[in-house]
C-alpha positions as CSV (number, residue, x, y, z in Angstrom):
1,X,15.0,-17.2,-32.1
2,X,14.7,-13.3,-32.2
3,X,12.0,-12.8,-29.5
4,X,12.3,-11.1,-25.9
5,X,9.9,-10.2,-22.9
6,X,10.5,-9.1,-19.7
7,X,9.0,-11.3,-16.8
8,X,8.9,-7.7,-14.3
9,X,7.1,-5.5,-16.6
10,X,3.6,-4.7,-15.9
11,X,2.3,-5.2,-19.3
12,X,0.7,-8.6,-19.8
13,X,2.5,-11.4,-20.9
14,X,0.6,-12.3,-23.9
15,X,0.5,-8.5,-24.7
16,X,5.1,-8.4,-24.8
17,X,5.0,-11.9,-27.2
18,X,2.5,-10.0,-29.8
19,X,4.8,-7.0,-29.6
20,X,8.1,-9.0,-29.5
21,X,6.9,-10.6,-32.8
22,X,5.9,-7.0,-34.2
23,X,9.4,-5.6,-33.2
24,X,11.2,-8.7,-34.9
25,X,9.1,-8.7,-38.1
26,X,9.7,-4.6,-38.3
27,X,13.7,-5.2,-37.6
28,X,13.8,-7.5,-40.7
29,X,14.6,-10.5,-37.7
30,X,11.4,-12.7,-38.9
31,X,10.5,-12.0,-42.7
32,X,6.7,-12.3,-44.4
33,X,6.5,-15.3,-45.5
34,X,8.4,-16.9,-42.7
35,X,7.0,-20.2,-40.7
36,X,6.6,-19.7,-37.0
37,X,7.9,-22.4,-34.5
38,X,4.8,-24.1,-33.1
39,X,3.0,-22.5,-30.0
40,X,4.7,-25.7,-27.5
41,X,7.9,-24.4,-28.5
42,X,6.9,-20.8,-28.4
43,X,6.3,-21.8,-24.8
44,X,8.9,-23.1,-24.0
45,X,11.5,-20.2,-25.2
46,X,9.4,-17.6,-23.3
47,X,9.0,-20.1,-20.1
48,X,5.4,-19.3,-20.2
49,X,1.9,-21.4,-20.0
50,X,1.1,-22.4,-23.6
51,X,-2.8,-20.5,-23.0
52,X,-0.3,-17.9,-23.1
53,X,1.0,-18.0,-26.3
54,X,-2.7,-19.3,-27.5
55,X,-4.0,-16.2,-27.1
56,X,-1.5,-14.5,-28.1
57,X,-1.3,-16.3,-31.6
58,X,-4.9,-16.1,-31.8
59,X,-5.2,-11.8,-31.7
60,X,-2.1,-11.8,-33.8
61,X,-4.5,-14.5,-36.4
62,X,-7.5,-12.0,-35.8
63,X,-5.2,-9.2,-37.2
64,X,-4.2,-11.5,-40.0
65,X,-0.5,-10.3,-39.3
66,X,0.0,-14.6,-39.2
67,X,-1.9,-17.3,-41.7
68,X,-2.6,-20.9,-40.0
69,X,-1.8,-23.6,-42.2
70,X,-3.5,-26.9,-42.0
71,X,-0.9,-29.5,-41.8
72,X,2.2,-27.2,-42.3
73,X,2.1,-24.8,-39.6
74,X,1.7,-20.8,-38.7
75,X,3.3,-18.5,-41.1
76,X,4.0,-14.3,-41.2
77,X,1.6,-13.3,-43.7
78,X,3.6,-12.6,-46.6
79,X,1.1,-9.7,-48.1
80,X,-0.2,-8.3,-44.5
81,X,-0.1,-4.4,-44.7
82,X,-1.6,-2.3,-41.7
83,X,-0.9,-4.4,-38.9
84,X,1.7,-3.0,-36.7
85,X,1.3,-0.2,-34.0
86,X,4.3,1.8,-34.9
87,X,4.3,3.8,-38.4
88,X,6.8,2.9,-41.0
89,X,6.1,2.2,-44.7
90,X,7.7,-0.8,-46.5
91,X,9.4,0.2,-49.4
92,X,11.1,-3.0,-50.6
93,X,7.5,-4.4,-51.6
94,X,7.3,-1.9,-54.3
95,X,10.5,-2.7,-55.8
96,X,10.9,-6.5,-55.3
97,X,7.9,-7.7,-57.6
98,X,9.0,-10.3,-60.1
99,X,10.1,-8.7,-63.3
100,X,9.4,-12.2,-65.2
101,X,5.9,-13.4,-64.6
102,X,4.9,-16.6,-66.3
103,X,2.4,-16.0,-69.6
104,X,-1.2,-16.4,-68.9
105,X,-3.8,-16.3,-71.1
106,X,-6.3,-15.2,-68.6
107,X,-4.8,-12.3,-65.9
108,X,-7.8,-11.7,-63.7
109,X,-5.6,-9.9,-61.0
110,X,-6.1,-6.5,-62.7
111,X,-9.0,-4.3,-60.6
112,X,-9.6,-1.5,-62.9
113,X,-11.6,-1.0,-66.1
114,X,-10.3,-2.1,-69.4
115,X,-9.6,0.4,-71.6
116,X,-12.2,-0.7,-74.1
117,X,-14.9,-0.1,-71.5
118,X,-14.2,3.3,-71.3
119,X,-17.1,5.6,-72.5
120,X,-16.9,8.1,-75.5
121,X,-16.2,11.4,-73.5
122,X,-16.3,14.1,-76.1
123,X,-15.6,17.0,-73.8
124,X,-17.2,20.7,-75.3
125,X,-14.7,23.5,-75.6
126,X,-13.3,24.3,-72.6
127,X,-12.6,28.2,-71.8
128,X,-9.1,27.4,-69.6
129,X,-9.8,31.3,-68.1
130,X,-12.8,29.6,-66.1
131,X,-10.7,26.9,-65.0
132,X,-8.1,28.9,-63.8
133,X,-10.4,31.4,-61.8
134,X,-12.2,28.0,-60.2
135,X,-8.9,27.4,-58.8
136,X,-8.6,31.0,-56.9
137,X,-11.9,30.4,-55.1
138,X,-10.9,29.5,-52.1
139,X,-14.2,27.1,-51.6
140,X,-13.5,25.6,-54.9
141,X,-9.7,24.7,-53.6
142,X,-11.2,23.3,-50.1
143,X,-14.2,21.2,-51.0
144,X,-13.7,21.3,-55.1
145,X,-16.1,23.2,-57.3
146,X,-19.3,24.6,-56.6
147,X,-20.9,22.9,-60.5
148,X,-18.9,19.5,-59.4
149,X,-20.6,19.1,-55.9
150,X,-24.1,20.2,-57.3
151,X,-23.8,17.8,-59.6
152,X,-22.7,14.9,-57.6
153,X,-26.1,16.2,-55.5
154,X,-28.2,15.5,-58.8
155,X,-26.3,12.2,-59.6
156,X,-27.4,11.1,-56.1
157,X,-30.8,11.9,-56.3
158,X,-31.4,10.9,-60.1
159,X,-29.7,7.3,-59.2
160,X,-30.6,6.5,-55.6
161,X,-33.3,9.3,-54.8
162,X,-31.6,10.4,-51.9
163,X,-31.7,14.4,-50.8
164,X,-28.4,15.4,-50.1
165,X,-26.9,19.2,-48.7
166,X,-24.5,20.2,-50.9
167,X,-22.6,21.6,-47.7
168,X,-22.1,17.8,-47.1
169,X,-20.8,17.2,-50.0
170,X,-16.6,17.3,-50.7
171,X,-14.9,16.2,-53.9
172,X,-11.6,14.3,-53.3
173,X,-9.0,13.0,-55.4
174,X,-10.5,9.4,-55.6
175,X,-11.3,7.2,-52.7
176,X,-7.8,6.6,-51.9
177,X,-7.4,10.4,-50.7
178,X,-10.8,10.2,-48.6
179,X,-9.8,7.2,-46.5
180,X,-6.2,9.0,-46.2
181,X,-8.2,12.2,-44.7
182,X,-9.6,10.4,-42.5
183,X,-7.3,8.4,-41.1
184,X,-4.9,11.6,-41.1
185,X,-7.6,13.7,-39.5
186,X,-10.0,11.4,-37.2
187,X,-7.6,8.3,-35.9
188,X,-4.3,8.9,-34.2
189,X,-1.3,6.0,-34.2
190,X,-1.9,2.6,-31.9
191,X,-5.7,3.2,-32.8
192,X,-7.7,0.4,-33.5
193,X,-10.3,0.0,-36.7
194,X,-12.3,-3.1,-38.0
195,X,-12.9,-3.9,-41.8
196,X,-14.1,-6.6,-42.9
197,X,-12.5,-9.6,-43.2
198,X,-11.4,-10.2,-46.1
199,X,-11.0,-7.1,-47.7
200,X,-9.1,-4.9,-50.3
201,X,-8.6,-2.2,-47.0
202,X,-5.9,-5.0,-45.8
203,X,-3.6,-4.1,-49.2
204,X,-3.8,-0.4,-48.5
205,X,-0.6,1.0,-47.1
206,X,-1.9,4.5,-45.1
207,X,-3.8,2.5,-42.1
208,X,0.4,1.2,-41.9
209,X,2.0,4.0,-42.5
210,X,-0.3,5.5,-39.5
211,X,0.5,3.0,-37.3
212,X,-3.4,2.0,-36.9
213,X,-4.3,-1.3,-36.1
214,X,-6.4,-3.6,-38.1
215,X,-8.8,-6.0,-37.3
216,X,-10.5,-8.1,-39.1
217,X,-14.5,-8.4,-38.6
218,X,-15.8,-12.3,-40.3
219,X,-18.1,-12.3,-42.8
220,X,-21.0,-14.3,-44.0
221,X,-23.3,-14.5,-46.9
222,X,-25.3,-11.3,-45.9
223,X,-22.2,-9.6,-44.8
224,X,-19.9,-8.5,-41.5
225,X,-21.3,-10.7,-38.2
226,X,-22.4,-8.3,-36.0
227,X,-21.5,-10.4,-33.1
228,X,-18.0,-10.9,-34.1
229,X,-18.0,-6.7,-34.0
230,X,-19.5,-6.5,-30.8
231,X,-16.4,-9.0,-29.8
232,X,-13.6,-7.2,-30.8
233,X,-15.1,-3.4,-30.0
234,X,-14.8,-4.3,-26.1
235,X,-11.6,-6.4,-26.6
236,X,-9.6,-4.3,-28.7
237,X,-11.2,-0.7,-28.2
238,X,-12.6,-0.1,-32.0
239,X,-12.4,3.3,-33.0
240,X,-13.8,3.1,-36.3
241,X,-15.0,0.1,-39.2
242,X,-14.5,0.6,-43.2
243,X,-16.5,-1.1,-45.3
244,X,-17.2,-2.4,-48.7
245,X,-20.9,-3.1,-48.0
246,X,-22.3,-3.7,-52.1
247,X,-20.1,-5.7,-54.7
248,X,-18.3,-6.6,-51.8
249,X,-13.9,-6.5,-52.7
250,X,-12.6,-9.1,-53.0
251,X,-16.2,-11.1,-52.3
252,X,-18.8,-9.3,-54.4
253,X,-21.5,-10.2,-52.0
254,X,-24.1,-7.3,-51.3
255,X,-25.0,-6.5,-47.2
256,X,-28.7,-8.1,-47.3
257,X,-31.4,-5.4,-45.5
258,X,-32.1,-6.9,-42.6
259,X,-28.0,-7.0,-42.2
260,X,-27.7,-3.7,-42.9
261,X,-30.3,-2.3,-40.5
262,X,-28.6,-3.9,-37.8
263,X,-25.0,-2.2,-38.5
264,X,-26.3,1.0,-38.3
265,X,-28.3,0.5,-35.6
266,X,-25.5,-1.4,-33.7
267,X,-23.0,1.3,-34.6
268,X,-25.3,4.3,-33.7
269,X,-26.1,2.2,-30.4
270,X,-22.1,2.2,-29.4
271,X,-21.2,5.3,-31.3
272,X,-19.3,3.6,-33.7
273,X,-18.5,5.8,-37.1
274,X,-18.7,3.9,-40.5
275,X,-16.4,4.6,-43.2
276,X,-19.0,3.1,-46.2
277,X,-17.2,2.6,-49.5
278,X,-19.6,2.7,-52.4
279,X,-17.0,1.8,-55.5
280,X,-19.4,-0.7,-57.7
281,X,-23.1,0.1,-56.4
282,X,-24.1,1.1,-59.8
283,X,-22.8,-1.8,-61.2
284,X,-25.8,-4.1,-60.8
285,X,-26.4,-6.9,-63.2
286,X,-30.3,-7.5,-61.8
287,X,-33.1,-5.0,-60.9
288,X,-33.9,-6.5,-57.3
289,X,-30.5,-5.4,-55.5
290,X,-30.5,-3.8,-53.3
291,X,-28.3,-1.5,-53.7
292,X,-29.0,1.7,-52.0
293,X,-26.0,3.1,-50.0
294,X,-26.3,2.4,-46.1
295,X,-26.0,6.5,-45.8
296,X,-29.2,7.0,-46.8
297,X,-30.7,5.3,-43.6
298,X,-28.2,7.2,-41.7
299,X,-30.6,9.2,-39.5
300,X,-27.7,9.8,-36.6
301,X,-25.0,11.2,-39.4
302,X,-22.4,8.5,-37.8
303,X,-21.6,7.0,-41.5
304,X,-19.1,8.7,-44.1
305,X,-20.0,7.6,-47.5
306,X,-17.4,7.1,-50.0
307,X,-18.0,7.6,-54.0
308,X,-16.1,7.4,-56.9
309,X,-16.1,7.4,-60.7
310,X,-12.5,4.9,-60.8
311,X,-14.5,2.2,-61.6
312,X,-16.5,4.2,-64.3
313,X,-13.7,5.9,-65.7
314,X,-10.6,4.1,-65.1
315,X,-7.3,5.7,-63.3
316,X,-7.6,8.8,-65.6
317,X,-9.8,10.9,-64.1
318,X,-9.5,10.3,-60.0
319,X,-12.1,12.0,-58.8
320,X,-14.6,11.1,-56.0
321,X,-16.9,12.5,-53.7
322,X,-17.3,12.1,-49.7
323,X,-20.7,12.7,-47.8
324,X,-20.6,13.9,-44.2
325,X,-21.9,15.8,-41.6
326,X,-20.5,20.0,-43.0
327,X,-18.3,20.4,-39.7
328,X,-16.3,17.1,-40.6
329,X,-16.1,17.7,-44.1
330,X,-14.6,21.8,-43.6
331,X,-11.9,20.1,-40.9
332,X,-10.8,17.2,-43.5
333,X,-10.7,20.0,-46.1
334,X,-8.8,21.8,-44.0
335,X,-6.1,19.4,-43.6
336,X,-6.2,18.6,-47.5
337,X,-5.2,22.6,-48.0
338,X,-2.2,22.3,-45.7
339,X,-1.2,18.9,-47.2
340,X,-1.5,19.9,-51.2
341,X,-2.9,22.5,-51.1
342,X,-6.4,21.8,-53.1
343,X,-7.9,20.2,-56.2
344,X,-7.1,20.6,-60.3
345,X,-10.0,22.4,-62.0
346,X,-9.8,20.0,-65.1
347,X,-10.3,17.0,-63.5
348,X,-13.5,18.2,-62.0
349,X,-14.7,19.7,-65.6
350,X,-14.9,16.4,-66.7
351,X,-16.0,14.4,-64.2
352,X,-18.8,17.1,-64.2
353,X,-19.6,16.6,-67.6
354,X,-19.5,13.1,-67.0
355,X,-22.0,12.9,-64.3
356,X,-24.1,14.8,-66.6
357,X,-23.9,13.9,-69.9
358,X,-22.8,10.5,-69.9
359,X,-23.2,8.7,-66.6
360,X,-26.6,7.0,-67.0
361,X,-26.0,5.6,-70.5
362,X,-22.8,4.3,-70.1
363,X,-23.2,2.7,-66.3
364,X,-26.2,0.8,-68.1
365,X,-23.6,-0.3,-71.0
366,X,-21.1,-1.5,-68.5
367,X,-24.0,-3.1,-66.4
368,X,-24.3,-5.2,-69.6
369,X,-21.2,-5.8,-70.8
370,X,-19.6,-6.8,-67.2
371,X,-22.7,-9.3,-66.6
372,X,-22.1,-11.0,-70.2
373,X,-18.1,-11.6,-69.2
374,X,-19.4,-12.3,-65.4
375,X,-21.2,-15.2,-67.3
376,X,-18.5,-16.3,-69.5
377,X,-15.9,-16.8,-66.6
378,X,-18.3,-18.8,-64.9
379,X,-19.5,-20.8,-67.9
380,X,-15.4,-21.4,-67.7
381,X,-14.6,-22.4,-63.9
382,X,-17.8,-24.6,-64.6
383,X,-15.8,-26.5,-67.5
384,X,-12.4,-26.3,-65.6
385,X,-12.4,-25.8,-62.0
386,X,-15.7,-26.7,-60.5
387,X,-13.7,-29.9,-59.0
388,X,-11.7,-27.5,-56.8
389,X,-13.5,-24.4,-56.1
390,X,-17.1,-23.4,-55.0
391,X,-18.4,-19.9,-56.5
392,X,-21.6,-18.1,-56.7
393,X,-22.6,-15.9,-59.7
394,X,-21.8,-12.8,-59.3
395,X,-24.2,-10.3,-59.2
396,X,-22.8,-7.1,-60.4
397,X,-19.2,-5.6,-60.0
398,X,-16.0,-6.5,-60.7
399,X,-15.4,-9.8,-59.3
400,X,-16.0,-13.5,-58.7
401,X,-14.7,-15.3,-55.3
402,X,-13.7,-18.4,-55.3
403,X,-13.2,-20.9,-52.6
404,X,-11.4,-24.1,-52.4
405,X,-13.5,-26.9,-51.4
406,X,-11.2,-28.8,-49.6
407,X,-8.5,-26.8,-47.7
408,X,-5.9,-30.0,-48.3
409,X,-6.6,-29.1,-52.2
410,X,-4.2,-25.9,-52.4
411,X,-1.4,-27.2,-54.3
412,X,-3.7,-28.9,-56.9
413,X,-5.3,-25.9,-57.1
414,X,-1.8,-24.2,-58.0
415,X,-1.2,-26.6,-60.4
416,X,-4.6,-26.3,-62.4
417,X,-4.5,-22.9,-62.8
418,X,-0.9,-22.7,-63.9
419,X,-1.8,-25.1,-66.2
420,X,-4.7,-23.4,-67.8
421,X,-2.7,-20.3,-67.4
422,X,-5.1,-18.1,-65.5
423,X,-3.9,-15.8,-62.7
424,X,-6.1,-14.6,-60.0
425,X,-5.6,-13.1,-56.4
426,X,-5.1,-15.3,-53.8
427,X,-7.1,-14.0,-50.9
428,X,-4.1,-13.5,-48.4
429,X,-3.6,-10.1,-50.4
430,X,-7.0,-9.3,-48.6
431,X,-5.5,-10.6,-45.2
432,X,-7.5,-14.2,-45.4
433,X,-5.4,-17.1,-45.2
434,X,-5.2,-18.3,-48.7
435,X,-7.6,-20.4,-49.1
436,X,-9.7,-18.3,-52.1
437,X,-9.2,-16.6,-54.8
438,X,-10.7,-13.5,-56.4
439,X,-10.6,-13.5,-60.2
440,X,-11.7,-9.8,-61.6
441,X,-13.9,-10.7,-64.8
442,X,-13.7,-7.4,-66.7
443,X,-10.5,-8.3,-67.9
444,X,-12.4,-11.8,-68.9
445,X,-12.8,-10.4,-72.2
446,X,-14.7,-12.1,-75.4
447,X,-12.2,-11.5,-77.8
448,X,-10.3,-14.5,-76.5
């Protein structure tokens, strides 16, 4: 046993187990992966009331730092990022990865956009003397190109109809380096942010690196409970919630309207910033979604909204965008110039000429194309797996959840997909506790 508290110190018992299990699990003491003994015995070795170690378990279950389960016990999450309060990065993840993975014929794990969905970018000649004067305007190295951000206005007002400053408006390096600003520039170390739970935020490794603690908010079919918020905000002091509101990751489900009226007016009611990642919403397969971001509502400028054009465009051009009130946006640009000192020109010409020239035609195209292998994969799990897992058709995006029907089922599971060689994500990458899987149906493609 590698655990210690000290009976004279003023901080609450269950408080020292939680950390004592941190501070083991940081040492390399308890590894991910590793079964727990059971709370009785947990009591026992720290001499305290098992309510104790109950709640303690319980906040530690909430953060999805440990997976319950049934019949077999409580386990360290073995793919839990984000969780502890003091930064560190793990560096053995990225290099430990099997090197032999079994064949599949189906590999559904992959996020991005194949290759073949890629549009038909024929850029015009490009005079590089432009490009290179772009990138000695000071504005164009803080908050990215004056042509980029007006037309990331027009793309927002020909799409959603929404009116947006262009002083609101910053152009990041992808999503990835928007949620990094933010947590680098608006959330300090031991802080405490919600997502929703499950979620793609769990796999991400700044929140960690930060030393910001995550907690998980449940979900149901019309998206976060708002009463599950309102629980952990006055239990574990919330200082912020990121979420995937339409074409939900790992989930696909879309916030329903009534839902969605309520966050906001919940979160302007505590004063409660939202960090709204919009990476699919043009990705609708059906004309009645609603899919309008939650921004646009925002009357009280207490939501950041998050765009991007990965999803479009694949990992070759990473560009996004970020809408906030202008004082926000000039400090996080700020803090971008002293930490690389500002944004590539070419990168922005294109994703420019994209937004342009391109966008419209070829979100329509993938709208179809996505929805026909959407279909297909569930045509599939109907013929294969609809004995073991309960799914709903997607509705536009990248991906189908799937969740076992009976939670005594997991091995069989296992077994049936190895056998019809098929590889999703099990959804304990997305800090649940395994009991679902998230199979990414762009990669579901016709030609096998």
């Amino acid at each position: 046993m590698h655990f210690d508290i000290k009976k004279n110190s003023k901080k609450p018992l269950y408080q020292q187990i939680i950390e004592s299990i941190e501070d083991a699990l940081i040492a390399g003491k308890i590894l991910p992966g590793e079964k727990l003994p059971s709370e009785r015995e947990l009591s026992q070795f720290f001499s305290v009331n098992r309510s104790t170690v109950v709640r303690a378990m319980e906040e530690l279950h909430e953060r999805r730092l440990i997976i319950r389960k049934v019949g077999s016990g409580t386990y360290i999450n073995p793919q839990k990022w984000g969780q502890f309060s003091k930064p560190r990065l793990q560096w053995n993840g990225a290099f430990n990865r099997e090197i032999f993975q079994p064949k599949v014929k189906y590999d559904l794990t992959n996020g991005d956009l194949p290759i073949e969905l890629y549009p038909s970018l024929q850029l015009p000649e490009i005079d590089w003397q432009l490009l290179l004067n772009a990138e000695r305007e000071q504005e164009s190295m803080r908050l990215g190109t004056r042509d980029l951000r007006s037309a990331v206005q027009r793309y927002l007002k020909r799409s959603h109809r929404w009116e947006v400053p262009i002083e609101e408006i910053m152009i990041t390096s992808g999503t990835q380096q928007a949620l990094s600003l933010i947590a680098l520039g608006l959330l300090k170390s031991g802080d405490s942010i919600a997502i929703e739970n499950p979620s793609y935020f769990y796999s991400l490794s700044i929140f960690q690196a930060l030393g910001i603690r995550i907690y998980g908010i449940p979900m149901d079919q019309e998206g976060v409970i708002i009463s599950k918020l309102d629980q952990l905000l006055y239990k574990h002091r919330i200082k912020m919630i990121f979420i995937n509101p339409i074409f939900h990751n790992p989930t696909g489900r879309v916030i329903s309207s009534q839902r969605r009226g309520a966050l906001i007016a919940y979160c302007h009611r505590k004063q409660l910033p939202i960090v709204e990642d919009d990476a699919y919403g043009q990705l609708a397969f059906y004309n009645y979604i609603d899919n309008r971001p939650l921004k646009m509502t925002d009357k009280n400028h207490n939501i950041f909204y998050l765009g991007s054009l990965s999803k479009y465009l694949g990992r070759s051009i990473r560009i996004g965008w970020m809408v906030a009130p202008r004082s926000i946006i000039e400090n996080l640009a700020n803090i971008r110039q002293q930490l690389d000192s500002g944004l590539s020109s070419l990168p922005q010409y294109m994703a420019e000429y994209y937004l342009e020239h391109y966008a419209n035609q070829h979100e329509l195209k993938l709208q179809q194309a996505l929805k026909v292998r959407a279909d297909r994969l569930v045509n599939w799990l109907d013929k294969n797996l609809t004995d073991l897992l309960t799914y709903q058709i997607p509705q536009g995006g990248f991906h189908l959840y799937a969740t076992l029907k009976s939670k005594s089922s997991q091995k069989m599971v296992e077994k049936r997909l190895s056998e019809l060689k098929i590889k999703g994500i099990q959804d304990s990458y997305f800090g649940g506790d395994g009991l679902a899987y998230r199979f990414s149906f762009p990669h579901f493609s016709l030609s096998e």
